[in-house]
C-alpha positions as CSV (number, residue, x, y, z in Angstrom):
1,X,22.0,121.6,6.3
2,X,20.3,124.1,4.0
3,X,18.6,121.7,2.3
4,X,17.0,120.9,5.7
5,X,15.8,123.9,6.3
6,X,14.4,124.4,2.7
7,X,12.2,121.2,3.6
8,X,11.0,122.9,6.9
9,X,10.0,125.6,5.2
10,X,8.1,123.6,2.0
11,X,6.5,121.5,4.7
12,X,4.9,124.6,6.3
13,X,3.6,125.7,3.2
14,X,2.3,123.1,2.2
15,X,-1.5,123.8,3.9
16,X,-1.2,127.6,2.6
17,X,-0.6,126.1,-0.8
18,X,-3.5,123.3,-0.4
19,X,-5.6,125.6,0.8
20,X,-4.9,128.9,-2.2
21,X,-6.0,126.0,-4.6
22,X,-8.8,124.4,-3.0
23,X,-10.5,127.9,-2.3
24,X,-9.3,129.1,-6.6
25,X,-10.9,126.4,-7.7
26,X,-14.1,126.8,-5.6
27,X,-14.2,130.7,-6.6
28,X,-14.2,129.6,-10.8
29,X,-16.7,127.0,-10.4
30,X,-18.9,129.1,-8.4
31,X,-18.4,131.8,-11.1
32,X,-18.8,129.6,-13.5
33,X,-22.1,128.3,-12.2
34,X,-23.1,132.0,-11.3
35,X,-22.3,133.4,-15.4
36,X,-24.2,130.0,-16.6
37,X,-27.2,131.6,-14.3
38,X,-27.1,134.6,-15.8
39,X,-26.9,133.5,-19.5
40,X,-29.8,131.7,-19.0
41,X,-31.1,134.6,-17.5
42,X,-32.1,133.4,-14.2
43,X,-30.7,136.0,-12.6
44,X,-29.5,140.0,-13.3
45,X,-26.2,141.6,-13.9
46,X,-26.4,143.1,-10.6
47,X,-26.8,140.1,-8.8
48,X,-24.3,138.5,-10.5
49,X,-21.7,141.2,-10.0
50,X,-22.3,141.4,-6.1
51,X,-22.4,137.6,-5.4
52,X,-19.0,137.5,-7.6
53,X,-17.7,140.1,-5.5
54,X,-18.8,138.2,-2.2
55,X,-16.8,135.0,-3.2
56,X,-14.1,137.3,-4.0
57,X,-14.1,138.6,-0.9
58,X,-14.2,135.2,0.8
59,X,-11.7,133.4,-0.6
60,X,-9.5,136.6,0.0
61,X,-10.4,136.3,3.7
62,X,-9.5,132.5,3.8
63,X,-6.4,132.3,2.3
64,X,-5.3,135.3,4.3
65,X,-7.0,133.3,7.3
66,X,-4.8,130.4,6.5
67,X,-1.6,132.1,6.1
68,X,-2.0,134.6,9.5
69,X,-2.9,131.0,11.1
70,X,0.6,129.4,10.2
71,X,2.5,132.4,11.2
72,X,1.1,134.7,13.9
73,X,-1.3,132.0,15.0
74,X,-2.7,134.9,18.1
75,X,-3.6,138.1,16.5
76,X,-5.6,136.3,13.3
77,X,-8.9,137.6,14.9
78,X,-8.1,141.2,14.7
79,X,-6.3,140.9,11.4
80,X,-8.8,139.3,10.0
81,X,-11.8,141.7,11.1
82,X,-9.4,144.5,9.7
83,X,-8.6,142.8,6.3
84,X,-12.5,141.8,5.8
85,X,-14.0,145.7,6.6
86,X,-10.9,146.8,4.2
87,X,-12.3,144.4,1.6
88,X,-15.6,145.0,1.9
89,X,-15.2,148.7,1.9
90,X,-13.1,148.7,-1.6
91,X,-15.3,146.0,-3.4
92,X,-18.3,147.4,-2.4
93,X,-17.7,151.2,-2.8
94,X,-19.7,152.1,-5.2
95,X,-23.2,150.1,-4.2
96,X,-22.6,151.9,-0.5
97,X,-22.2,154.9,-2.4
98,X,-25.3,154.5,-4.3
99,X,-27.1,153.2,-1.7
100,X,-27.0,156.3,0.6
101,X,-27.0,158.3,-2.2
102,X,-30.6,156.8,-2.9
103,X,-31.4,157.2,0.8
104,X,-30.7,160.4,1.5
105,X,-33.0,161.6,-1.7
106,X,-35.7,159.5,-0.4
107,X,-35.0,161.2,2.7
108,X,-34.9,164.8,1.3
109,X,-38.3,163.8,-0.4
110,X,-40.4,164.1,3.0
């Protein structure tokens, strides 16, 4: 009997699990083709830090996605706007910060 319900359980998992690896091995070849960019120099450290950051961010919102899907299949929407502003916020702290630090001097200029 508890094997049965073991099996259940597995057999739920097993999208979340297909999923988490599908979306890991997307994020390091993307990063991988994103550092070969940069060695090359076809594109700056700054560019490469924020689009690192960005696929960060999205496989973080899909495998989050996938597992509020399987469980609490009616409040994903919500959860999921919540969890992406959260993210965004924390990875992107310091360029928001710089950002309207660089606007409000330009601002104090005229």
């Amino acid at each position: 009997m508890d094997s049965m319900i073991i099996q259940e359980i597995l057999i739920s998992l097993y999208p979340i699990i297909i999923i988490t690896l599908i979306m890991l091995l997307s994020r390091f070849l993307l990063v991988r083709i994103i550092s070969t960019l940069f060695e090359k120099g076809m594109i700056s450290v700054g560019l490469k830090v924020t689009l690192t950051r960005i696929i960060d961010t999205i496989v973080i919102i899909v495998v989050i996605t996938s597992v509020l899907q399987i469980f609490l299949a009616s409040l994903v929407s919500y959860a999921v706007i919540i969890i992406f502003v959260t993210l965004v916020i924390i990875l992107f702290y310091y360029e928001i910060k710089e950002f309207t630090a660089y606007i409000s001097l330009q601002l104090l200029k005229y």
